[in-house]
C-alpha positions as CSV (number, residue, x, y, z in Angstrom):
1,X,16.6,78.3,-22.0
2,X,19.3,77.4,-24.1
3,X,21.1,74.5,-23.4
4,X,25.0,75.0,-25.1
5,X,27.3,71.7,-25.7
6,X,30.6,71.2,-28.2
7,X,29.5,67.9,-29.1
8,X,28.3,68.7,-32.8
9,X,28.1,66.3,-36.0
10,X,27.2,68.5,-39.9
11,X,26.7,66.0,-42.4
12,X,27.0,66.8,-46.3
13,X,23.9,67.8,-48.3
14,X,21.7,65.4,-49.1
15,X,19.5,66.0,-52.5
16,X,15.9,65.9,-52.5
17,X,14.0,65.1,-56.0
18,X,10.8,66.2,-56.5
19,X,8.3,66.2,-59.1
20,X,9.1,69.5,-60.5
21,X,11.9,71.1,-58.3
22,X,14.9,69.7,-56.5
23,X,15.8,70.6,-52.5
24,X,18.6,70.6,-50.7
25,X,18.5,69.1,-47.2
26,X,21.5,70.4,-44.3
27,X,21.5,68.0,-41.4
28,X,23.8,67.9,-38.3
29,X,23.1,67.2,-34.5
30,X,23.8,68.9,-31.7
31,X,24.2,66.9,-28.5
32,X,22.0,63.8,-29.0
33,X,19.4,66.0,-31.2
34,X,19.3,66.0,-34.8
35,X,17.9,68.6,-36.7
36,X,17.6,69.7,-40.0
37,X,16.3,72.2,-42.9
38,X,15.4,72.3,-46.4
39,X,16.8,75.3,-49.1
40,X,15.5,75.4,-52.4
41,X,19.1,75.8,-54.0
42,X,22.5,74.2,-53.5
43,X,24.5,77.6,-52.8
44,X,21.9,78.7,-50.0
45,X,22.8,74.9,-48.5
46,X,26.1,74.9,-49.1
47,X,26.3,78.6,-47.2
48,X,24.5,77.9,-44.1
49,X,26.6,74.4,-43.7
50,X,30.2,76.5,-43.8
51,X,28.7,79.0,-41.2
52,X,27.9,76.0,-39.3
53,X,31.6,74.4,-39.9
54,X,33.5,77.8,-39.1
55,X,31.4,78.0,-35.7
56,X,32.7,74.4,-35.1
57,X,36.2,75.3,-36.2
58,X,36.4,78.5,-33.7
59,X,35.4,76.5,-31.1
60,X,32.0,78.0,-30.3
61,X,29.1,75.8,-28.3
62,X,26.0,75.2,-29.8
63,X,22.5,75.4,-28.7
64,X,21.0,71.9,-27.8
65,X,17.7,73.3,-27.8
66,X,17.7,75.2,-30.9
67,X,20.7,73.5,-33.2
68,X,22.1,77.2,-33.8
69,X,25.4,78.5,-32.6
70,X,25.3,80.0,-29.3
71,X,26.2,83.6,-30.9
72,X,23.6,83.3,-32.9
73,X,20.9,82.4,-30.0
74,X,22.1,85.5,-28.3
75,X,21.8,87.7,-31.3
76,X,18.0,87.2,-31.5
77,X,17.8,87.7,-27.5
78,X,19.7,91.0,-27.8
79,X,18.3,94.0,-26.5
80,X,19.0,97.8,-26.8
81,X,21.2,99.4,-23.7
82,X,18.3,101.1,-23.5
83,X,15.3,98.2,-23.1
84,X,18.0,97.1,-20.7
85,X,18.1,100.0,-18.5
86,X,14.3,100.0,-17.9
87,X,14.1,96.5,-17.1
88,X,17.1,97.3,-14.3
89,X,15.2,100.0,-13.0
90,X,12.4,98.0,-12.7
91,X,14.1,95.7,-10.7
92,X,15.5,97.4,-8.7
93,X,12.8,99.9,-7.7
94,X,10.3,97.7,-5.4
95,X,12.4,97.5,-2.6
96,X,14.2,100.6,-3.1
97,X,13.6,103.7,-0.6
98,X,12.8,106.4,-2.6
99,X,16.1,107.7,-2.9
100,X,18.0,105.3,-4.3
101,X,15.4,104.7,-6.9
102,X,16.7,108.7,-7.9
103,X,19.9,107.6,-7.7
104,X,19.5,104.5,-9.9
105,X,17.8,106.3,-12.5
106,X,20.7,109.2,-12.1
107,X,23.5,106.9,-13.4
108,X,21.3,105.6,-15.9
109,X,20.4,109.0,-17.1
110,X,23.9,109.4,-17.4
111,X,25.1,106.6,-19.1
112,X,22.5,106.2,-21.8
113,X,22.9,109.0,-23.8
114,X,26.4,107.9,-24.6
115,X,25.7,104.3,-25.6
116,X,24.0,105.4,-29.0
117,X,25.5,104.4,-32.2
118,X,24.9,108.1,-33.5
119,X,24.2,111.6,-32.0
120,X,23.1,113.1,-35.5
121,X,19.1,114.3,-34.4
122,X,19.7,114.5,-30.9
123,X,17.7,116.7,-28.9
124,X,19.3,118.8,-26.6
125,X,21.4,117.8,-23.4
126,X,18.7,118.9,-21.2
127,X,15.6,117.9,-23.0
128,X,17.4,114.1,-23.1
129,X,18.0,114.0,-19.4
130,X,14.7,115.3,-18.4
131,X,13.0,113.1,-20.5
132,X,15.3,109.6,-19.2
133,X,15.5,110.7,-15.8
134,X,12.0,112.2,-15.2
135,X,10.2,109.5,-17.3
136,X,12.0,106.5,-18.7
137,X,13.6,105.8,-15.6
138,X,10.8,106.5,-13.3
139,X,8.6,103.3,-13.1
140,X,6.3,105.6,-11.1
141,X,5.5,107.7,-14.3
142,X,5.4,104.4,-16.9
143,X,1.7,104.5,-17.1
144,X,1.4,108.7,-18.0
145,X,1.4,110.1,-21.1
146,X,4.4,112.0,-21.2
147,X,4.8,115.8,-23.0
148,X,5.7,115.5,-27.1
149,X,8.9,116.9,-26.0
150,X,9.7,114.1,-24.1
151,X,7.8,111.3,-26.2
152,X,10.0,112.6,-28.7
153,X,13.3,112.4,-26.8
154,X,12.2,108.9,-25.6
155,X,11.7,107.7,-29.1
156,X,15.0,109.2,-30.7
157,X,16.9,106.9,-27.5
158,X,15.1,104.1,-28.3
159,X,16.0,104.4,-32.1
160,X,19.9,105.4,-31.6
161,X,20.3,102.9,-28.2
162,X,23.2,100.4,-29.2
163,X,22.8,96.8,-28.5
164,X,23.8,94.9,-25.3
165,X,26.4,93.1,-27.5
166,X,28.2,96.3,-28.8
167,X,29.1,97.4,-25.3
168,X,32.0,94.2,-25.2
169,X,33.8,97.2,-26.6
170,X,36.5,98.5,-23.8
171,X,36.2,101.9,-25.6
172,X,32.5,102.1,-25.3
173,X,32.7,101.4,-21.2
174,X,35.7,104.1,-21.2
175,X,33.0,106.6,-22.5
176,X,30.7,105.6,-20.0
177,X,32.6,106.2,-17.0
178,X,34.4,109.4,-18.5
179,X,30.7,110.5,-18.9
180,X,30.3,109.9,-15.2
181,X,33.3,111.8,-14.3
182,X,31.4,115.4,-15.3
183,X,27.9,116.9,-14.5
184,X,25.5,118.7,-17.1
185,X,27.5,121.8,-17.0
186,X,30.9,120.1,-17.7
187,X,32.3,120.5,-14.5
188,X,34.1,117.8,-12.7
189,X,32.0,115.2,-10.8
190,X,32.7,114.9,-7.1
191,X,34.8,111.9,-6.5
192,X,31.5,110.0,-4.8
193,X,29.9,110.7,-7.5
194,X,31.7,109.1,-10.1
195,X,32.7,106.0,-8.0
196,X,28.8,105.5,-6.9
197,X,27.7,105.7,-10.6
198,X,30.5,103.4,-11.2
199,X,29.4,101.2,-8.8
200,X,25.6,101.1,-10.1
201,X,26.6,100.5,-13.7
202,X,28.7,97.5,-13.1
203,X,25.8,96.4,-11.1
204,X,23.6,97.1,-14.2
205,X,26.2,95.0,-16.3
206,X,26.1,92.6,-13.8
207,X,21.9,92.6,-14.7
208,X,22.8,91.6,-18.3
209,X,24.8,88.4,-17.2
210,X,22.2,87.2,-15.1
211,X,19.7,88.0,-17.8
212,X,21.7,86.2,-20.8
213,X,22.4,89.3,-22.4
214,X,25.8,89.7,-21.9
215,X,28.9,86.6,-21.3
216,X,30.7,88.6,-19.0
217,X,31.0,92.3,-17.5
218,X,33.4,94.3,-20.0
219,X,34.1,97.1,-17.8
220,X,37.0,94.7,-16.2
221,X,38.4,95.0,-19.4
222,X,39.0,98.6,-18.5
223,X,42.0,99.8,-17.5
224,X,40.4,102.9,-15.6
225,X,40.8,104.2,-11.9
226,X,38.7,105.5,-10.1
227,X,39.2,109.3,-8.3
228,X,39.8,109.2,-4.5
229,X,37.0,110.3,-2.7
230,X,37.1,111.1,1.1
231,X,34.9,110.0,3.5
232,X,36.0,112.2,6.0
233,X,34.5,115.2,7.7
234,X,36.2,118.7,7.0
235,X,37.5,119.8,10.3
236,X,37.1,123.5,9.4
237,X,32.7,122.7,8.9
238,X,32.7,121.1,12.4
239,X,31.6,124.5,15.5
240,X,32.8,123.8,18.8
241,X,30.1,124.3,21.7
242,X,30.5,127.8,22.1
243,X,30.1,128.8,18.2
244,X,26.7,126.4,18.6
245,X,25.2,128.0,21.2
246,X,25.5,131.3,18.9
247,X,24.1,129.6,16.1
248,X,20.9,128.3,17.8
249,X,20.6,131.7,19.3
250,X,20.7,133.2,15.8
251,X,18.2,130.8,14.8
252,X,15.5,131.7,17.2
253,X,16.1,135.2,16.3
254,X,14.6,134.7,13.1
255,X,10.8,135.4,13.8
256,X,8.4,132.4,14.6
257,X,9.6,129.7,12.5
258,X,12.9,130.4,13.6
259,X,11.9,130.3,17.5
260,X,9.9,127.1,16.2
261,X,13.2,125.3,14.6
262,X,15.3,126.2,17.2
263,X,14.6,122.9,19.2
264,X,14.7,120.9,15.6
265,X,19.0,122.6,15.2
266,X,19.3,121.5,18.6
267,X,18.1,117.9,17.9
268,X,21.1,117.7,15.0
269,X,23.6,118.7,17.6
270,X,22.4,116.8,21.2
271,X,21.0,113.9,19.4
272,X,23.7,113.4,16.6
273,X,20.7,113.4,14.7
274,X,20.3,113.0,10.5
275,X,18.1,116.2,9.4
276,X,15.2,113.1,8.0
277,X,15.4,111.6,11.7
278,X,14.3,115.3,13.4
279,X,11.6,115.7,10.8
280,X,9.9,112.8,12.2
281,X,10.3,112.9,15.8
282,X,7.4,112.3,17.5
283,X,6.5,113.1,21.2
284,X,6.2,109.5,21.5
285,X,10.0,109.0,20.9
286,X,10.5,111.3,23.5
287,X,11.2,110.6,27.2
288,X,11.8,114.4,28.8
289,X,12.3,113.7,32.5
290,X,12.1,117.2,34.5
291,X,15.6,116.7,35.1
292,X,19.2,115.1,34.5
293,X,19.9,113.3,31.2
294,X,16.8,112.2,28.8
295,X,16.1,109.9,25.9
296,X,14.8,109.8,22.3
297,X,13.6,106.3,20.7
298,X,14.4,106.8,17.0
299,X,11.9,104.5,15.0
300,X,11.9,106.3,11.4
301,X,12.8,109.2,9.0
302,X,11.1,111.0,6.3
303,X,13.7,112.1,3.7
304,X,12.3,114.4,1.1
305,X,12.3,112.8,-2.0
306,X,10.1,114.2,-4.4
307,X,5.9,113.0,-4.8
308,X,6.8,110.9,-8.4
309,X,9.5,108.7,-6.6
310,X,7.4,107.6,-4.0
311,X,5.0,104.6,-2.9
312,X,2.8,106.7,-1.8
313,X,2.9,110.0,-3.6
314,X,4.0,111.7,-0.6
315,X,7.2,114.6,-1.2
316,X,8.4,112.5,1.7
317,X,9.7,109.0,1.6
318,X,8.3,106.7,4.9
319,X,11.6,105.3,5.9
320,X,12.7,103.2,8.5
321,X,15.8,104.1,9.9
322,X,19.1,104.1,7.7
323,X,21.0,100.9,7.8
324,X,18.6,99.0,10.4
325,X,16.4,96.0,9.7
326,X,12.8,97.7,8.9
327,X,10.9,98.6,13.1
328,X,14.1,98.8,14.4
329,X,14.7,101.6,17.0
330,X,17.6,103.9,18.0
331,X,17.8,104.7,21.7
332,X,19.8,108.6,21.9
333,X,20.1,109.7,25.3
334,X,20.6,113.1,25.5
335,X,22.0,115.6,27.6
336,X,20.0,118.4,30.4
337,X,20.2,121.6,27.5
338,X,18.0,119.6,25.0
339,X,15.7,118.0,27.4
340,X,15.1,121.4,28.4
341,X,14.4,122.8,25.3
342,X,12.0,120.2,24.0
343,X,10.0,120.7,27.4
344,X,9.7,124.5,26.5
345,X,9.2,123.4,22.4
346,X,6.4,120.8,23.6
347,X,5.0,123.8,26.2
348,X,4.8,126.1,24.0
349,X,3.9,124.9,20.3
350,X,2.4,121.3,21.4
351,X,3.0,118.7,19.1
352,X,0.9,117.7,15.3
353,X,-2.1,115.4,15.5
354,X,0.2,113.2,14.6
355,X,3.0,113.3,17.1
356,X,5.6,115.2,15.6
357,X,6.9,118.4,17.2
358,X,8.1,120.1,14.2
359,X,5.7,121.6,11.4
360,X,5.1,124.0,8.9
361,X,2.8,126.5,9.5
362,X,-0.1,124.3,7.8
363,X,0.8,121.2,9.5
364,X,3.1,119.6,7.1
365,X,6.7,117.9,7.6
366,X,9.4,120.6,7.8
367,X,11.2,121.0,4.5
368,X,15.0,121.6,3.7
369,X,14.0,124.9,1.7
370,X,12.4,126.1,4.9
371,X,15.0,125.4,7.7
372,X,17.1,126.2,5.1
373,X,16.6,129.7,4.9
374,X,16.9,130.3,8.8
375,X,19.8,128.4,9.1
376,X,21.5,130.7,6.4
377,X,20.2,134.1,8.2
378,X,21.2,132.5,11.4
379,X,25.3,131.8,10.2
380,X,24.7,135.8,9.3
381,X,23.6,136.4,12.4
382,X,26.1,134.5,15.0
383,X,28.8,134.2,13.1
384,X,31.8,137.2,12.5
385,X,32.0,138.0,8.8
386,X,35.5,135.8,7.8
387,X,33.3,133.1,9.6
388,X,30.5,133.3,7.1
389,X,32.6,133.2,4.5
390,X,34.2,130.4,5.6
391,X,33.1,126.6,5.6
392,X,32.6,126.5,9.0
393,X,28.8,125.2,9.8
394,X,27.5,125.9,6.3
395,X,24.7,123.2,6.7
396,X,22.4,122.1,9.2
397,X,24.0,119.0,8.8
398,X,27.4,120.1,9.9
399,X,25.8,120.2,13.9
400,X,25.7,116.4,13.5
401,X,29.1,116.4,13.0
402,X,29.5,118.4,15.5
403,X,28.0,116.9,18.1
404,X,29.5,113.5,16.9
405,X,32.7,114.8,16.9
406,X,32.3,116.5,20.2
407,X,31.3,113.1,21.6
408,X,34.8,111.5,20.2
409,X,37.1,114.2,21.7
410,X,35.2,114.1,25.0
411,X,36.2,110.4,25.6
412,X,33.0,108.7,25.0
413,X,33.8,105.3,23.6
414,X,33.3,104.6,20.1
415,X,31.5,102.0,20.1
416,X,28.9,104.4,21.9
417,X,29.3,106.9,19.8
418,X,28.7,104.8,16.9
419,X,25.6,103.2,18.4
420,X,23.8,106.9,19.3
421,X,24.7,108.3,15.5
422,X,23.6,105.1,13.8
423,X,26.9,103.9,12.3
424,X,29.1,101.0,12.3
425,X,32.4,101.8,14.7
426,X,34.5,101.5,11.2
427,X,32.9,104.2,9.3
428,X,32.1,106.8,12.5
429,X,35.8,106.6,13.0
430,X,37.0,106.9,9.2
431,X,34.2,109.8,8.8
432,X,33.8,111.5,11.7
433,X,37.2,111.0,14.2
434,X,38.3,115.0,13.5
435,X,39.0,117.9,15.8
436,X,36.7,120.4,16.9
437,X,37.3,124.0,16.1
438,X,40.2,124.7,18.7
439,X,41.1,121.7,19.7
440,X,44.3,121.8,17.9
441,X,45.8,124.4,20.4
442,X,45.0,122.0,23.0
443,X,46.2,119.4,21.8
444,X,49.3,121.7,21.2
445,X,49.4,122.4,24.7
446,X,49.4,118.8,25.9
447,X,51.9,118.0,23.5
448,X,54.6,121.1,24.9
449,X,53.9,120.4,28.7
450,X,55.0,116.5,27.5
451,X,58.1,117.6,26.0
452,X,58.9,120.0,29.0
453,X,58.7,117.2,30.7
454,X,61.6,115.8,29.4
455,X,63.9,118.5,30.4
């Protein structure tokens, strides 16, 4: 590890005569080390001692270790952006859930194919991201051969990649994070987008200093601001009770796997659960008494990731659940209409061998293509035609907020609320503290009879 000090000494050349041939010797010490070297002619000696002299005169440390300038040390340590990138990834990807490592490898897929010293030979925009995202940023797939297309790709990066030294260059970070203000068609990035790649690549950068490869991060030198993103739920997605009810009777309306999903929508809406959580609700987590409130013990998700970002190959990441310590559980009371209709779910389609009382026909983990669909027919089906056109409900995640936000505007404390959706009481408040569909004209109301009041 290099070892940098001011304290230097450079002696003048001393002459060496041998039988034959004359040296030159350059000596100096760095620290308390001396070192020197021999050049077979004055000029070479003479030129490596006022390199030597102009690093002293600038001020720059030396290397104790090796008796070279410190930028010099660094030069022979410097990697490519690219070699770079691949070592962050690795890093990074152990403990990663399977998700971020796609999200990881999405900023990097992003950034790299700007920080090349020339485009000339490129392959196209679409062939270079499959080929960094898919493979060079997939630790999973390191050990594959990948398609000629791709090697190909791979091997035109590696050749172009600039050096971890050329991105000290404000303008070079600037093209970075304009880069992660688009997507692949050239349309704008959503705000969250951009400030999470942001976020990744300064934590990349970060990498470099702990690494040696860079002195500091250069994207402070930016003068760049990032777009405002909001946290906050649309009011206009969120369905009061009535318009869920519809919904979840348009949902078993849609043959057999909608009857089967219909407890599955209803677990997004009672339980305030995420889409991942329902997927892996077990009849173990359950606690269905015959009647008055009930209970689910949330101990996991399985978020569908993809089979080539995963530990264990599965489409389906084994996750514990999201921002608890790994075995932690969840207790979700929930109210007399689910309890209900889990009893007749559980009655009527029993559970997997495994627990779980949603699957595909074949016994697999429901996927979002599938419940997808019926939740799209279903919106068709409950809801009047401006409604459908309308943001109102468009996902089957909006009944989480839903039921999250009913929980808020019925009174339930916060910190309560918080605790059943699995949030902190700052962010359930910034993200989900909006109005249900109609409850502006009661609020109206209140707000009239006050002022009436008055007279």
């Amino acid at each position: 590890m290099p070892k940098p000090t001011f304290k230097v000494r450079i002696w003048t050349i001393r002459e060496n005569v041998n039988l034959g041939s004359n040296t030159y010797e350059l000596r100096w010490k760095v620290g308390d080390t001396p070192f020197s070297k021999t050049f077979k002619t004055k000029t070479l000696a003479d030129g490596r001692r006022a390199k030597l002299l102009t690093a002293t005169k600038e001020g720059e440390p030396f290397d104790e270790v090796s008796g070279q300038p410190m930028s010099e040390v660094r030069a022979k340590d410097d990697v490519t952006w690219y070699a770079h990138a691949r070592d962050f990834i690795e890093m990074k990807w152990s403990p990663a859930p399977a998700k971020t490592r796609t999200t990881i490898a999405d900023m990097l897929a992003t950034a790299t194919p700007v920080l090349v010293k020339s485009r000339l030979g490129m392959p196209s925009t679409e062939d270079t991201r499959t080929a960094l995202y898919s493979w060079a940023f997939n630790v999973n797939r390191w050990r594959e051969e990948p398609p000629a297309k791709v090697q190909k790709a791979l091997e035109w990066v590696e050749r172009q990649s600039l050096s971890m030294s050329e991105l000290d260059d404000p303008l070079v970070m600037r093209k970075v994070l304009t880069a992660f203000t688009r997507n692949m068609d050239g349309s704008i990035s959503a705000a969250s987008t951009t400030r999470r790649k942001r976020a990744i690549f300064h934590n990349a950068l970060g990498y470099a200093i702990e690494a040696r490869r860079l002195k500091h991060n250069p994207l402070h030198s930016v003068q760049w601001t990032a777009p405002a993103a909001t946290e906050q739920v649309d009011p206009a997605v969120v369905a009061n009770p009535r318009q869920v009810r519809k919904l979840l009777a348009g949902v078993a309306e849609q043959g057999k796997r909608g009857e089967h999903l219909k407890a599955f929508f209803g677990c997004l809406y009672h339980a305030g659960l995420r889409p991942a959580e329902a997927v892996w609700l077990r009849r173990t987590n359950c606690d269905l008494p015959p009647t008055g409130f009930g209970l689910l013990s949330l101990d996991g998700s399985r978020p569908r990731v993809g089979s080539s970002w995963t530990d264990s190959g599965d489409s389906h990441d084994d996750r514990g659940l999201k921002w608890r310590p790994v075995k932690d559980t969840r207790p979700v009371p929930i109210p007399p209409e689910l309890v209900a209709t889990l009893r007749e779910h559980i009655g009527t389609y029993g559970v997997a061998p495994d627990g779980r009382l949603f699957r595909t026909s074949r016994g697999g983990l429901v996927q979002e293509s599938g419940y997808g669909v019926v939740w799209k027919r279903a919106r068709e089906a409950a809801l009047t035609p401006e409604q459908v056109a309308s943001p109102l409900a468009t996902r089957p995640y909006d009944l989480r907020h839903a039921g999250i936000s009913l929980w808020l505007n019925s009174g339930v404390d916060p910190a309560e609320c918080a605790r059943r959706a699995g949030h902190s009481i700052a962010v359930l408040l910034r993200v989900y503290a909006k109005c249900l569909d109609g409850a502006t004209d009661a609020a109206n109301k209140r707000i009239a009879e006050a002022l009436l009041g008055w007279e």
